[in-house]
Steps between C-alpha positions, in 0.01 A plus 500: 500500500701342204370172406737387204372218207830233487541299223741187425508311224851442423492127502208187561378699808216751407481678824294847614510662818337775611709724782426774678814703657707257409302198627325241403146508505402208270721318234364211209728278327547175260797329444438281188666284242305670214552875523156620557603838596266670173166299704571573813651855565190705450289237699744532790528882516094543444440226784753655710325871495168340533620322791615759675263740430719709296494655134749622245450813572619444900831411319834740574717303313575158263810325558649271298756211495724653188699137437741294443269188423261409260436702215120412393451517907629883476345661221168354646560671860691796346249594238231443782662696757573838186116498405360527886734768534438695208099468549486603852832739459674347818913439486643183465762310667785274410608212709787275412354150528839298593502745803137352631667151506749666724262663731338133559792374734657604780872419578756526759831475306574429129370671175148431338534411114114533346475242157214536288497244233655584174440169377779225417782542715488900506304691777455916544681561850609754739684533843359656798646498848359454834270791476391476199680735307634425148900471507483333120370608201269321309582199229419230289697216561614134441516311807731210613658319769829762464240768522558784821835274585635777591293593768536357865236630720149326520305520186115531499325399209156623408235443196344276278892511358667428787293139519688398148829495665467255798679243377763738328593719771579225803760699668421538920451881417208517316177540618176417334181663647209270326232673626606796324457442096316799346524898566136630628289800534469495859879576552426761263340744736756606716754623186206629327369725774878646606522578090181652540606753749801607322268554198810254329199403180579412170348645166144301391595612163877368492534219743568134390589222656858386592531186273889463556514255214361575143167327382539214271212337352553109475227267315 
């Protein structure tokens, strides 16, 4: 039985799930204005095993969302996620967070774009088809109304970075899923337990997050 520990925190969501072969089992989560990722995470994933009748040491594996987004919101789940591993010596897992906006919709015809909010007029954004699978890489970038002009098909937006754009991107072909604004743990489970099984970890020691964009401290 391989119950895995998920862990997002790449944005205002601070969301845990607990899954066991790949499902859900249980999953906590805040969405707030005021990061309060550093208050809450522990609380969740202590309430969560309690709940369910469950301790660390029933854990096979952490997973966690490895960014783009927020970088205060990543160390916090990162650093989390590296010191349960290296106490109870269990692998952890990497899970690109843009990819669990993806997995929240499900479309007949036209390409998923995931946004997570970059702030100003710039998001982090990727392309994923009808499946789910990536067909763009990864990027920061400035968004306007000439932006993906060149594409024709159907264009589903996702994320809290997608909602920016509503009034920028008015062309028939784009799609705005509201209900869909920030990446969660409880699409996490699936991707976590399929890395699981092909032992695809990453190194406690050596992992960091995937920041995309250099930290700059502003007053």
């Amino acid at each position: 039985m391989s119950i895995i520990l998920n862990i997002e925190t790449a944005t205002k969501n601070c969301s845990v799930a607990l899954a066991k072969e790949g499902k859900t089992i249980a999953c906590k989560e805040i969405a707030e204005q005021n990061f309060s990722h550093a208050e809450k995470l522990h609380v969740f994933i202590e309430e969560l095993l309690l709940e369910n009748q469950l301790n660390f040491s029933d854990l096979a594996a952490i997973a966690v969302s490895q960014g783009p987004g927020s970088y205060t919101g990543l160390r916090i789940g990162v650093s989390s996620a590296k010191g349960f591993c290296y106490a109870l010596n269990i692998p952890l897992i990497a899970i690109d967070t843009l990819q669990l906006l993806a997995n929240q919709v499900r479309i007949d015809d036209g390409i998923i774009i995931s946004m997570i909010d970059a702030r100003r007029m710039e998001v982090f954004s990727a392309f994923y088809d009808k499946n789910q699978l990536q067909i763009r890489t990864t990027l920061a970038e400035i968004i306007d109304e000439t932006s993906y002009s060149e594409i024709s098909e159907k264009i589903h937006l996702v994320g809290d970075g997608a909602a920016k754009f509503k009034e920028v991107l008015t062309d028939e072909k784009f799609v705005f899923h509201r209900d869909v604004v920030f990446p969660s743990a409880n699409e996490m489970s699936k991707l976590s337990f399929d890395k699981y099984q092909k032992q695809d970890f990453v190194d406690v020691a050596y992992f960091e997050p995937y920041y995309l964009k250099d930290f700059v401290l502003t007053k």
